[in-house]
C-alpha positions, -999 to +999 in steps of 0.1 A: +180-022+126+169-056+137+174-086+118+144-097+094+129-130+082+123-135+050+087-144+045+074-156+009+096-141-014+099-104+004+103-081+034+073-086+064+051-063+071+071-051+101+099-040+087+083-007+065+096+015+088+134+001+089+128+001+050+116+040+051+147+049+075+170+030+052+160+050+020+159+081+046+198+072+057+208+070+024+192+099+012+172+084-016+141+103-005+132+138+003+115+147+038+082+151+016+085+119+006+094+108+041+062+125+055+043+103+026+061+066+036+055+075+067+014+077+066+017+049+041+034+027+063+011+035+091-022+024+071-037-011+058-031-023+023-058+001+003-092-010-004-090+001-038-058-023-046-073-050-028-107-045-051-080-042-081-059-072-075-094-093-068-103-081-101-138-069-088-135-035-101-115-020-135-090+013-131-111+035-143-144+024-123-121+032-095-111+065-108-148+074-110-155+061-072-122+081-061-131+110-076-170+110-059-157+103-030-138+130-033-169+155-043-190+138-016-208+160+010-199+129+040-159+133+043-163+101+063-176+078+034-151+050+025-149+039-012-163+008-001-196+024+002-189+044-030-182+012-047-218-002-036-237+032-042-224+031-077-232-010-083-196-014-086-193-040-061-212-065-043-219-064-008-198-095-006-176-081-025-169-055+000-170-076+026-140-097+011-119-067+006-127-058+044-117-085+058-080-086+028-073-054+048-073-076+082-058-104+074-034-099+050-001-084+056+017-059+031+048-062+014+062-025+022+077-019-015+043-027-029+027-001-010+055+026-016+055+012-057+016+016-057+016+052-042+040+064-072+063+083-044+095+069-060+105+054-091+106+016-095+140+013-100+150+034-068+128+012-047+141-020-062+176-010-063+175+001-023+151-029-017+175-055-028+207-038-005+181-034+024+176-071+025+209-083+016+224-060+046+193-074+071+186-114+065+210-136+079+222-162+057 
């Protein structure tokens, strides 16, 4: 594994895969929930977090846009445009969360705690020996 710098208070964005293959080494995931980390790691910070974390939208009004997205007849509709169909969000709104999913980079445990693919306490626990075995002092 190569060396990390610590950036704000965690891991950078860049090092989700060396974090996956840790918890794969160690053997505190299953290769389902390798296949899972795996795509997760691959993909943008969700817009329904960002939309979450902005405090544009509530749980449950994302729920509701999940869940017609997931009934919709267009399997390429992004909940974006669910979110506007339904008066959920603004069209600025939207906009902001687009460009979140640019510009900002991810903190790989977030992403893994937000998917619900492991418990907390297994991600924190491996988290903490990942970076104290990978930043230089």
């Amino acid at each position: 594994m190569r060396p990390i710098q610590p950036q704000g208070s965690v891991v950078l964005n860049n090092t989700a895969k060396d974090f996956i293959q840790f918890l794969d080494d160690k053997g505190a995931i299953n290769s389902e929930q390798k296949q899972i980390l795996d795509r997760i790691e691959k993909t943008r910070i969700m817009f329904g977090v960002l939309s979450l974390r902005e405090k544009y939208v509530k749980i449950d009004d994302l729920q509701d846009a999940l869940e017609e997205r997931a009934m919709s007849d267009d399997p390429d509709e992004k909940i974006g445009q669910v979110m506007l169909k339904k008066g959920l969000m603004t069209p600025e709104q939207v906009n902001i969360i687009l460009e979140l999913q640019i510009t900002e980079k991810d903190i790989p445990a977030e992403r893994i705690i937000a998917t619900g693919v492991l418990p907390h306490e297994v991600i924190e626990t491996n988290l903490r020996e990942f970076l104290n075995g990978n930043i230089k002092k």
